[in-house]
C-alpha positions in Angstrom: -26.9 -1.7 107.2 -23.2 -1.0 107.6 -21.6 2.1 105.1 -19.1 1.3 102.6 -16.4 2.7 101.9 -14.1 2.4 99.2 -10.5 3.9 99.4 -8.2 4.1 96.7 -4.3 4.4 97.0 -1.7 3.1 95.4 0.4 2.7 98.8 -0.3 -0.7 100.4 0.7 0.0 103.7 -2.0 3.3 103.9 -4.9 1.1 102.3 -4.0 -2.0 104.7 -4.1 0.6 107.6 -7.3 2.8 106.4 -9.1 -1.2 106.3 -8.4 -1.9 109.9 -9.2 1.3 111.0 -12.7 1.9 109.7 -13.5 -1.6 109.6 -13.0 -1.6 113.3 -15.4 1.4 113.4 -17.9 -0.8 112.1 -17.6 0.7 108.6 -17.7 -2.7 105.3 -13.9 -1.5 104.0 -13.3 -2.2 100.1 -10.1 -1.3 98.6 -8.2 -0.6 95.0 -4.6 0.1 94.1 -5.5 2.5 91.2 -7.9 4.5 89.8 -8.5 2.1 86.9 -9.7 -0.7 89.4 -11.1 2.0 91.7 -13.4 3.1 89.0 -14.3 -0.4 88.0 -14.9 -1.1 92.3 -17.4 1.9 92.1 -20.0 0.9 89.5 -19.8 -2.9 91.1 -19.6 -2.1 94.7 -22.0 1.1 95.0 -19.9 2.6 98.2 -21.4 5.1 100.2 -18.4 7.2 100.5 -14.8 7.6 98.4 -11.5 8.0 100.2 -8.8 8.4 97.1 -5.5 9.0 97.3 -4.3 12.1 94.3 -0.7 10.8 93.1 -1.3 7.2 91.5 -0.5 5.5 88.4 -2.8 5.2 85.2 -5.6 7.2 86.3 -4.7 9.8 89.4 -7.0 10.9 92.0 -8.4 14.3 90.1 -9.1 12.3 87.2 -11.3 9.6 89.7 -12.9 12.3 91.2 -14.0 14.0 87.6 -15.4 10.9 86.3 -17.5 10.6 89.3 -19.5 13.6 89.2 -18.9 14.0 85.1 -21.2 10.6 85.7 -23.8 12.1 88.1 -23.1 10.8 91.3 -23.1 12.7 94.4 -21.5 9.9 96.7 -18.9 11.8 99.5 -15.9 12.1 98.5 -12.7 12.9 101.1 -9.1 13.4 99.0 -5.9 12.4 100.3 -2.3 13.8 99.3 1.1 14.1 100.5 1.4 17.7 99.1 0.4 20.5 101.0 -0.3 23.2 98.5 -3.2 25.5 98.4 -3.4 25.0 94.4 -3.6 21.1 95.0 -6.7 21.3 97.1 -8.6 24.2 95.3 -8.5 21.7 92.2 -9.6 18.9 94.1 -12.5 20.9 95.3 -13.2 22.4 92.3 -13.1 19.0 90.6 -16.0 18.0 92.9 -14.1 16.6 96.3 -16.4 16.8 99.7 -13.1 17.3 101.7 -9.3 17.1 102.0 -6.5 15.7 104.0 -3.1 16.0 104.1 -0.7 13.0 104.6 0.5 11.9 107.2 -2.6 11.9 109.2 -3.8 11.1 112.3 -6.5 8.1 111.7 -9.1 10.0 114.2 -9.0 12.9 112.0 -9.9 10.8 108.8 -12.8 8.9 111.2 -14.2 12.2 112.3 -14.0 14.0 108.4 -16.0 10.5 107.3 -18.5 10.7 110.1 -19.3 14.2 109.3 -19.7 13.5 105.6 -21.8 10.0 105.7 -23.9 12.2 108.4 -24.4 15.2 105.8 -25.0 12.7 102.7 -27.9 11.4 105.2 -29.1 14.9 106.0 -29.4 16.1 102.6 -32.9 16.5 100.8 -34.7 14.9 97.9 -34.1 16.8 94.6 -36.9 17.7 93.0 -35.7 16.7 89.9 -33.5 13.4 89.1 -32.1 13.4 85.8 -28.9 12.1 83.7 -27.8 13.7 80.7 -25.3 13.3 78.8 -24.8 15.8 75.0 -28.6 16.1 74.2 -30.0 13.5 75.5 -31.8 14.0 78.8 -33.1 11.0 80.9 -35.7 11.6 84.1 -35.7 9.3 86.5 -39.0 10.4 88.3 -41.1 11.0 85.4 -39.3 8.0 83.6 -39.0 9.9 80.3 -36.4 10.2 77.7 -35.6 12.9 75.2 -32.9 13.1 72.5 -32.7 16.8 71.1 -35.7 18.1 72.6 -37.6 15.2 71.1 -39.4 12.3 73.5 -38.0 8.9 72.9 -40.5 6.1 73.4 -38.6 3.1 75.6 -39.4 -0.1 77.2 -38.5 -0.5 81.2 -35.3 -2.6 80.1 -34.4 0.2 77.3 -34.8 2.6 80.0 -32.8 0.4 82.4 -30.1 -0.3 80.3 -29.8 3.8 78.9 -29.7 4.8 82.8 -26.9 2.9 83.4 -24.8 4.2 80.5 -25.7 7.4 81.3 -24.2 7.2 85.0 -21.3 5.7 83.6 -20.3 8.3 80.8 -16.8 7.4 78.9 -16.4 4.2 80.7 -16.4 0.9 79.1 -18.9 -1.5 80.2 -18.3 -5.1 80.5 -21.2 -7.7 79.1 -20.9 -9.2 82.2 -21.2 -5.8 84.5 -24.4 -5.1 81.9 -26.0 -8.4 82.5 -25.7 -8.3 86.4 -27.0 -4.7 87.2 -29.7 -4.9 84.5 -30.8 -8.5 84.3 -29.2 -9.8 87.8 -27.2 -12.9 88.1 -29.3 -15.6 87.3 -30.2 -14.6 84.6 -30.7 -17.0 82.2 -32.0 -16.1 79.0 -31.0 -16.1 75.8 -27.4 -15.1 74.7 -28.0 -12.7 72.8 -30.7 -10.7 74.6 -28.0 -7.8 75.4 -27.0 -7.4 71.8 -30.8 -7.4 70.9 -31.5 -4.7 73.8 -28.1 -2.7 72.4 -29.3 -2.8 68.7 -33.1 -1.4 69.8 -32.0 1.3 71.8 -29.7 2.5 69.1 -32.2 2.4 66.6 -34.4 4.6 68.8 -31.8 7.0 70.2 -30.8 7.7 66.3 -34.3 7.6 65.3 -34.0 11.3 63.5 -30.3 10.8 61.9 -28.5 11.3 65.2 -25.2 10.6 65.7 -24.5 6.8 67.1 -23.7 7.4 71.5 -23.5 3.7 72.2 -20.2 2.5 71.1 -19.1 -1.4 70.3 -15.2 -1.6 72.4 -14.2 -4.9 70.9 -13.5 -7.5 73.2 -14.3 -5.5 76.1 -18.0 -4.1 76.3 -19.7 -1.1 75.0 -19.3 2.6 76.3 -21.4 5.9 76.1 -19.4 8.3 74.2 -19.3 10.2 71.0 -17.7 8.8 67.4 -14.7 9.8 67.2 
C-alpha cells in the first residue's frame, strides 16, 4: 500500500512542487492551502505523515500541529518555515512536531527526513494501553470500555463508535455527513434520523449522573466535542 502524505502550505508553488516530488517517489500526495482545510483533509484522508507549512492564514502551522496531538494522534509530523530561529523550532517541537526544516530546501533533504520518519512510525511498538480522553471521560480502545468521572458507562458498539470519533477529534466540528461516512459508511441507507437518535442516546448516558452536556449541537454545521461555554 502506497503512504500518504498530506502537506499543508499556503504557497502554491511549494505545495505543486512537494506533489511532484514525492509522488514521483511513489508516495499518494494530498494537498491543502490552510490549516482549516488541512484539518478537515486529516480526519477524511487518514495520511500517514504531515508536512505543514508554520506562517498561513486562519489557522497557522503550531496551531495544526496542537490540534493533532491535543486529539490523540501520533501520525509524523515534519514542520516547514522560512524563519530560522531557535525559538521557532523549540515551539514546534514542543507543540508535538517529529522534525523541522528550514525553507528553502533542497527536495532530497525533505525525501530523506520523510523516509526516516514513515520508517520510525513503522518501527515503533504496540502500546500497551490505547485510550482517548478528553476532561473526565476516559475511553479504552482495547478493553472497549468507557468511563465518565471514574464511573463505567454502559454503550452499544455504535455509541462506542460514534464517542471514539469525537474523542479523536476534540474541538472540531463534525459534519453529518463526515459522521455518517466514518461511522455508518457510505451506503448507508437507513433512516434519516438514525444520527440524531445515536447523538440523543449517547448524551443521555454520558450525563447520566448530572454531568455537564460534552456533545455540542453547531447549527447548520455538525456537532463538536467541547465543553458549554
Amino acid at each position: 500500500m502506497r503512504e500518504k502524505i498530506l502537506v499543508i502550505d499556503d504557497d502554491e508553488k511549494i505545495t505543486s512542487m512537494l506533489r511532484r516530488g514525492l509522488a514521483f517517489e511513489g508516495y499518494t500526495v494530498v494537498t491543502a492551502a490552510n490549516g482549516t482545510e488541512g484539518l478537515k483533509q486529516i480526519l477524511e484522508q487518514e495520511p500517514h505523515l504531515l508536512i505543514v507549512d508554520v506562517m498561513m492564514p486562519q489557522v497557522d502551522g503550531w496551531e495544526v500541529v496542537r490540534r493533532v496531538r491535543e486529539g490523540g494522534s501520533d501520525m509524523p509530523i515534519l514542520m516547514l518555515t522560512a524563519k530560522d530561529e531557535v525559538g521557532d523550532r523549540v515551539k514546534g517541537l514542543d507543540l508535538g512536531a517529529d522534525d523541522y526544516l528550514v525553507k528553502p530546501f533542497a527536495l532530497e533533504e525533505l525525501f530523506a527526513r520523510v523516509r526516516v520518519l514513515l520508517r520510525r512510525r513503522a518501527e515503533r511498538p504496540e502500546q500497551a494501553t490505547n485510550r482517548l480522553s478528553y476532561e473526565d471521560i476516559v475511553l479504552d480502545l482495547d478493553t472497549r470500555e468507557v468511563f465518565r468521572g471514574g464511573k463505567l458507562v454502559e454503550l452499544t458498539t455504535k455509541e462506542f463508535e460514534l464517542l471514539s470519533l469525537f474523542l479523536q477529534n476534540p474541538k472540531r466540528v463534525l459534519s453529518r455527513d463526515i459522521i455518517m461516512e466514518k461511522i455508518w459508511g457510505y451506503d448507508y441507507s437507513g433512516e434519516s434520523n438514525v444520527l440524531e437518535v445515536y447523538i440523543a442516546l449517547l448524551r443521555q448516558k454520558t450525563e447520566e449522573y448530572g454531568d455537564k452536556r460534552i456533545i455540542q449541537t453547531v447549527r447548520g454545521a455538525g456537532y463538536v466535542l467541547r465543553g458549554e461555554y
